[in-house]
Every structure is written in C-alpha cells, then in structure tokens.
N, C-alpha and C positions, 0 to 999 in steps of 0.2 A: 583131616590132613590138609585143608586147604587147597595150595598150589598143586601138593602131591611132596612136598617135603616128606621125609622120612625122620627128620629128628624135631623137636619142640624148636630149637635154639640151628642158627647160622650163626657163626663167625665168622666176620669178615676181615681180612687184613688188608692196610691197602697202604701204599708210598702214595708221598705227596710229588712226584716227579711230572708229572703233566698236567701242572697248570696250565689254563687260559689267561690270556692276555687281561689286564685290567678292566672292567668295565664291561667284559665277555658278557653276554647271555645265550641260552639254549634256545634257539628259535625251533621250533622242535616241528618236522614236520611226523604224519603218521606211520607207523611200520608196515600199514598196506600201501601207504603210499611210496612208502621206501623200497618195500620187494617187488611192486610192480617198478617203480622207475626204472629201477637199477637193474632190474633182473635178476634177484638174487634167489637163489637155489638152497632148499631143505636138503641137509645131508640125509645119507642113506639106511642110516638106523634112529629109531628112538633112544635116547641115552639108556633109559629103565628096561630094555633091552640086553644091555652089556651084560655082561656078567659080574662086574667090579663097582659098579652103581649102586653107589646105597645112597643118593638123596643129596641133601647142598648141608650138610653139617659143619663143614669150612670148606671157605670160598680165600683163595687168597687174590687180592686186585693191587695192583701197580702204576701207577704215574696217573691219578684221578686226584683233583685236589678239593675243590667243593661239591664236585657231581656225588661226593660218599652220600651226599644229604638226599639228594635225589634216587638213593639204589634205597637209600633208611626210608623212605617213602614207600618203596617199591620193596622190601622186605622188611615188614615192621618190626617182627620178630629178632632182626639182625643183631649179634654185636658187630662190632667193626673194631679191627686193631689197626691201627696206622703201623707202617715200617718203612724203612728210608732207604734201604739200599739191596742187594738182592744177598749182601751176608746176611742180614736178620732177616730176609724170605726165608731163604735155608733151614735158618735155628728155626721158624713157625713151621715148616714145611712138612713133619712127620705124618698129620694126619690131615692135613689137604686135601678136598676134594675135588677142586678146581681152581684154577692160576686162569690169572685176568693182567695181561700185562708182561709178564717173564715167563722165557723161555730158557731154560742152558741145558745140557746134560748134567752137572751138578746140583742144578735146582729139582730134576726132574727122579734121580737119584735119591734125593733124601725123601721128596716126596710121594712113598711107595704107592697111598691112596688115589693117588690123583687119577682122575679119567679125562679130565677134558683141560685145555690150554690153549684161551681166546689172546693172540697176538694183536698189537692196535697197526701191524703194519700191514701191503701189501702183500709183500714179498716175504716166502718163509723159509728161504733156503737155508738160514739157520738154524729151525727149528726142524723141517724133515730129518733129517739126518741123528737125529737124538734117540737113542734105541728105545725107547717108548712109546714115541712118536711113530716111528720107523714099522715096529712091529703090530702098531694096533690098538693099542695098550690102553694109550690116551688120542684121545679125539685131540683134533688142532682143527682151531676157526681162526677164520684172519680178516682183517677190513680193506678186502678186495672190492674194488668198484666204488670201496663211499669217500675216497678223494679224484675219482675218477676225473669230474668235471671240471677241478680246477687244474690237473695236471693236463689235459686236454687243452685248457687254455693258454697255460703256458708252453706249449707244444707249440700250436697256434703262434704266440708272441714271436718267441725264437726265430717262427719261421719267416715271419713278414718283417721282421728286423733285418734278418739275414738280406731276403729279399730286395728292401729299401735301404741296405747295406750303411746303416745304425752304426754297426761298432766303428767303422772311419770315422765317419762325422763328428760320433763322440769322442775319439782320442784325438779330433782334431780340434776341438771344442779349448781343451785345455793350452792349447798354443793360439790361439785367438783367431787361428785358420780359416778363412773363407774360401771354402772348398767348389765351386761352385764347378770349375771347371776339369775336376780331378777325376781320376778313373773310377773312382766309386761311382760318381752320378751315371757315367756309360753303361757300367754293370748292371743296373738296376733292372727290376721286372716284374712284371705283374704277373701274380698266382691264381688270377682269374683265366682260366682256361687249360690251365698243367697239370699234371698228373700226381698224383701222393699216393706213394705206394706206404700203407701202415702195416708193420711187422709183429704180428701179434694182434689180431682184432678181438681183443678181451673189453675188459671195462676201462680202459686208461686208451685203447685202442681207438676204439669206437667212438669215445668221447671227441676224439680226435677229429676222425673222419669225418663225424656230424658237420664239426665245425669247418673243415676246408669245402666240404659239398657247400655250406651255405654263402662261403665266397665263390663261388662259381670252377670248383675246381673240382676234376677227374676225381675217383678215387677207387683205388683198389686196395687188396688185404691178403693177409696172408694167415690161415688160423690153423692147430694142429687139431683139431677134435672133426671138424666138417667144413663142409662149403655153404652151409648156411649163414646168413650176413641180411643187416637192415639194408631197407631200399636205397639207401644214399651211397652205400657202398654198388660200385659199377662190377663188380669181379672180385669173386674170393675165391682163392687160389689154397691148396695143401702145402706143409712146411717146405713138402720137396718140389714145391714151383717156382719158390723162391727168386735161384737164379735166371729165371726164365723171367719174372715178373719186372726184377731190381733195373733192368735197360728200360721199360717204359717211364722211369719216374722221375721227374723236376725235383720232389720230395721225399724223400725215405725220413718215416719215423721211426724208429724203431723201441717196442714197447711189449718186448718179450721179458719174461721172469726168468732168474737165472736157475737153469736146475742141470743137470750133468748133460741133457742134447743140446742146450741153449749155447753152451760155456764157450765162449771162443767162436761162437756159429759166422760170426760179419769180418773173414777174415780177409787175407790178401786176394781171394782165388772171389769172394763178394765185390770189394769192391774193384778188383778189375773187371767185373761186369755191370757196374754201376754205370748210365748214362752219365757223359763225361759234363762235368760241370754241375750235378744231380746238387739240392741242402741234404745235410744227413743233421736228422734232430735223433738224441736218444732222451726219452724219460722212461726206461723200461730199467734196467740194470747194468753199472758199467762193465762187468766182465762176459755179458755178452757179446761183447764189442775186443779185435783183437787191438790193444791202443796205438803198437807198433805199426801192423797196417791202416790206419786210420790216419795216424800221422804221416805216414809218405801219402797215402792218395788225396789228404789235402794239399800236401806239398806240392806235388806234382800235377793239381788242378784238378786231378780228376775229382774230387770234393771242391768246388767252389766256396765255400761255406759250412761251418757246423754250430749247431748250438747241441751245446751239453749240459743235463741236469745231472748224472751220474757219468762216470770215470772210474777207470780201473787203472790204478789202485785208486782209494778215495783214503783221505784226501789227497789231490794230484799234488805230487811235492810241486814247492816256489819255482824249480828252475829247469821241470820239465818243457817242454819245445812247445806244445798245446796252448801253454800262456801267451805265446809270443807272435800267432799268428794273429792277425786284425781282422780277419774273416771267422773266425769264433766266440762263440759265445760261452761264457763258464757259468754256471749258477752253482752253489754248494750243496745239490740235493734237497732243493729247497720248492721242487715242484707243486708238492701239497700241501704248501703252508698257504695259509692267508683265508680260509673259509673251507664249511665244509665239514667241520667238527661234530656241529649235529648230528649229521649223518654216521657219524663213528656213534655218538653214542646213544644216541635210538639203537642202532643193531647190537651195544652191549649189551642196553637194558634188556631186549628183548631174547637176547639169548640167555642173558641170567635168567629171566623167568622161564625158559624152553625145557633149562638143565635144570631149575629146580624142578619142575612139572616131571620131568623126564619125556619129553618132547623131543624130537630131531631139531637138532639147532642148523643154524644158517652158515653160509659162508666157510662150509667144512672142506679144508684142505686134502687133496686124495696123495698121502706123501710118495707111492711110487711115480707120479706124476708131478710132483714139487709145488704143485697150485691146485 
C-alpha cells in the first residue's frame, strides 16, 4: 500500500489559477526545517482515524500552475485533471476526497466525500462557518505562518515610513516641492527606543516583533491562548489586557484573524485609549478594525499616522476619507506577496503526503476558534 493509499489510482484535479511569476523557481527549504522555524503544530487526530477516511482516491487542488509536476513526482501514481474555475470543481466534486485550494459551502455540498480542505490563505473566516467545516465533518488546514515573514516586514516598512513621514515627501515629490522646512520634517522620530504593542502575537505577530526588538524598540503583545512569548517580546498580556496595554504604545500593529470575538474589537472606546499620537499598522484583518472610529481618531490626532494592508470594506471605495489623509498609508492586501511561496508549498506537499498516509496533518484550523 505504499504511502498508506487505500486505492491503486489518485486523481487529482487541479486550476491553473496560482501561477508564479515568470522565471519563478522553488527554492525549497526542508519541512523539518519549516515546522521547527515556523512553529508549526500537528492537528489533533490522524486523518485514518476519522471515520469517513477512506484514503486519497481523488484529491481536488486549485490555483497550482506547474507545481502539478512536482505533486506527479510526489504521487506517481496520480492522475491529475486540470479545472479552471470553481463551477467545474463542483461538476468533479462528487467523489472528492480532499480540496486543495477552494473552499465555499456549494463546493463543499456537492462534495459529500470530502474530509479534509487545505486553504492557501491565512485567514479562514470563510471557510469556518461552512457546516462541514463547522461540524467536524471535514478537516480545514490553512498557510498560517508561511507568509509570516514577509508580512512582518512590511509591517516594519509601514512603520518607519510612517515614522520618517514618507507619504508627504512623496506627494510632495510630484510638485517639485523642497519640503525641507515643512511640518513633516518636525514630526519625524526615531523607533529606536518606543514601544510596539503587537495585537495578536501569532505567526504574522511575532514576525513583527522580532523585527522592531532588532531596531531597538520596546515590545509588547497581546495573545488569546497564553502568556507565553519569545524572549524579544518584553510582556504578554491576555485579550482582556488590551486596554490597559494600547496607552503604553508609539506603535500598535495589529495582526488578529477576524472570527466573531475579533469583529469590530479596535473600536471607538480602543482607540480613545490609545496613547495620543500612537502609528496604528493593521496587517491582520480589516473588519477587525471599526473603519468609522479609525477614521475620527486619525482625524483628530489621536492616530498620528496609519499604514493599512487590509480595510473594511475591501476594496475601500475611491472616495472614502482614508484616501485623503497624507499621514496614511494604503496597500491593496498585498502584504504577502513578493516571496515566501516556498514555504506554502513545502507545507502542501507535505500535507498531501500526511492525508494520503493518513498522518495528522499540519496547520489544522480549530473552527470554534476561527484559526
């Protein structure tokens, strides 16, 4: 039985929707090296456990474009169907045994066999809530932590742009402006010595912190599971310390998953207890943020500065107020792009092979908890 297959033949279906950039290659590091870095955690059952496990007879996979060659490697056995959009997942979906890539409740409906549904994103507030999901039915993995590092960084950017007050200078750039004497250059300050309180010291969290401790600055955290935290963090605080925490901080990141206690949590009654003048970065979710109070306490100074990767709603319409401040920073949800891929797909490979084995896979979502 080899892996631990249960049938002779895999079929695999897969969209071409997530291509790599031209010229891409897998710099591939190892998956012990990936679950030590990253920290990443064995769910709590072996698949072949379940009761509805019968083996990897069809695999359906999504937005993979030449990596197929590399799973036909890694399951030689395989067929592989290509499919292009998530109507013809549906139509293949009868006798699926695992979804790589799509999630919906319609997909998840037709596909009665399914046990397990490996997401490529972070965040799975979409996918909890699927009564499948919901109940147990099907396992949910998600690629938490493996764009950690770069979303971290640009956590980072945001902040020292903010900081060295970047967006003036750039929209003065475009009038030929020699700003030398203008109130941005006053504003300016250095993050070496200030506090960064991180909201959510998960894998996007953390990432974060590393990197403001190594500019010489404070740092504190805020996590829902414990008080335990790497050495770089100064203080980790429980969700309901929060407000007690948000007045020590130069920098709030904030880098929580949106699930129903999250929703709206950084509201008016947060940030009038933000230290006045505080950056507020989010690369976590933008409806954990309420946008209406966000927008007055920039207004009103008590936000000095924001940089935003996510926005509620997304996309922020043209002629929302957000746009129009010069102390903001917009990015389009675009924190995890630009490296880091590997790292997604080392932890699919190896989760395919976990669920064919019937192994406890990685990266397993606990849905009454949303992450």
């Amino acid at each position: 039985m080899g892996i631990g297959l249960k049938s002779a033949a895999l079929r695999v279906v897969v969209t071409t929707a997530f291509l790599l950039p031209a010229g891409s290659s897998w710099a591939e590091i190892s998956i012990d090296e990936l679950i030590r870095d990253a920290r990443i955690a064995e769910g709590p059952i072996a698949m072949r456990d379940l009761p509805h496990w019968n083996g990897a007879r069809k695999l359906m996979v999504s937005r993979l474009g030449d990596e197929v060659d590399a799973l036909r490697m890694l399951l030689p056995g395989a067929e592989f169907v290509v499919v292009n959009s998530e109507a013809e997942a549906i139509e293949q979906a009868a006798d699926v045994d695992a979804i790589v890539g799509l999630c919906s409740e319609r997909l998840l409906a037709a596909a009665k066999s399914a046990v397990w549904v490996q997401i490529f994103s972070s965040g799975a507030e979409r996918c909890v809530d699927v009564p499948a999901v919901a109940s147990g039915q099907v396992v949910l993995t998600n690629m938490q932590k493996m764009s950690a590092p770069v979303i971290g960084e640009h956590a980072v950017a945001m902040m020292l742009a903010l900081a060295r007050r970047l967006p003036e200078y750039a929209k003065g750039m475009k009038r030929g402006a020699w700003m030398r004497g203008s109130d941005a250059s006053a504003a300016m300050f250095p993050v070496s010595g200030k506090t960064m309180l991180v909201i959510g010291l998960g894998g996007i969290g953390t990432e974060a912190a590393e990197r403001a401790a190594a500019l010489g600055m404070r740092v504190i955290g805020t996590r829902n599971s414990s008080r335990a935290g790497p050495s770089f963090v100064d203080y980790v605080g429980l969700s309901d310390e929060l407000l007690d925490l948000v007045g020590q901080a130069d920098v709030i990141v904030n880098a929580l998953p949106l699930t129903d206690a999250t929703r709206h949590l950084l509201d008016t009654e947060f940030f009038a207890a933000v230290k006045k003048g505080a950056l507020f970065i989010n690369v976590g979710r933008g409806a954990t943020v309420d946008t209406n109070a966000l927008t007055d306490a920039i207004r009103n100074g008590q936000i000095s500065g924001a940089g935003l990767d996510v926005t509620d709603p997304e996309p922020l319409p043209a002629n929302h107020p957000l746009w129009q401040f010069d102390n903001v920073i917009i990015t389009p949800h675009v924190a995890s792009r630009g490296g880091e891929r590997e790292r997604h797909f080392v932890l699919l490979k190896e989760n395919i092979r976990r669920y064919a084995a019937g192994e406890r896979l990685l990266n397993v979502v606990d849905p009454e908890r949303g992450y």
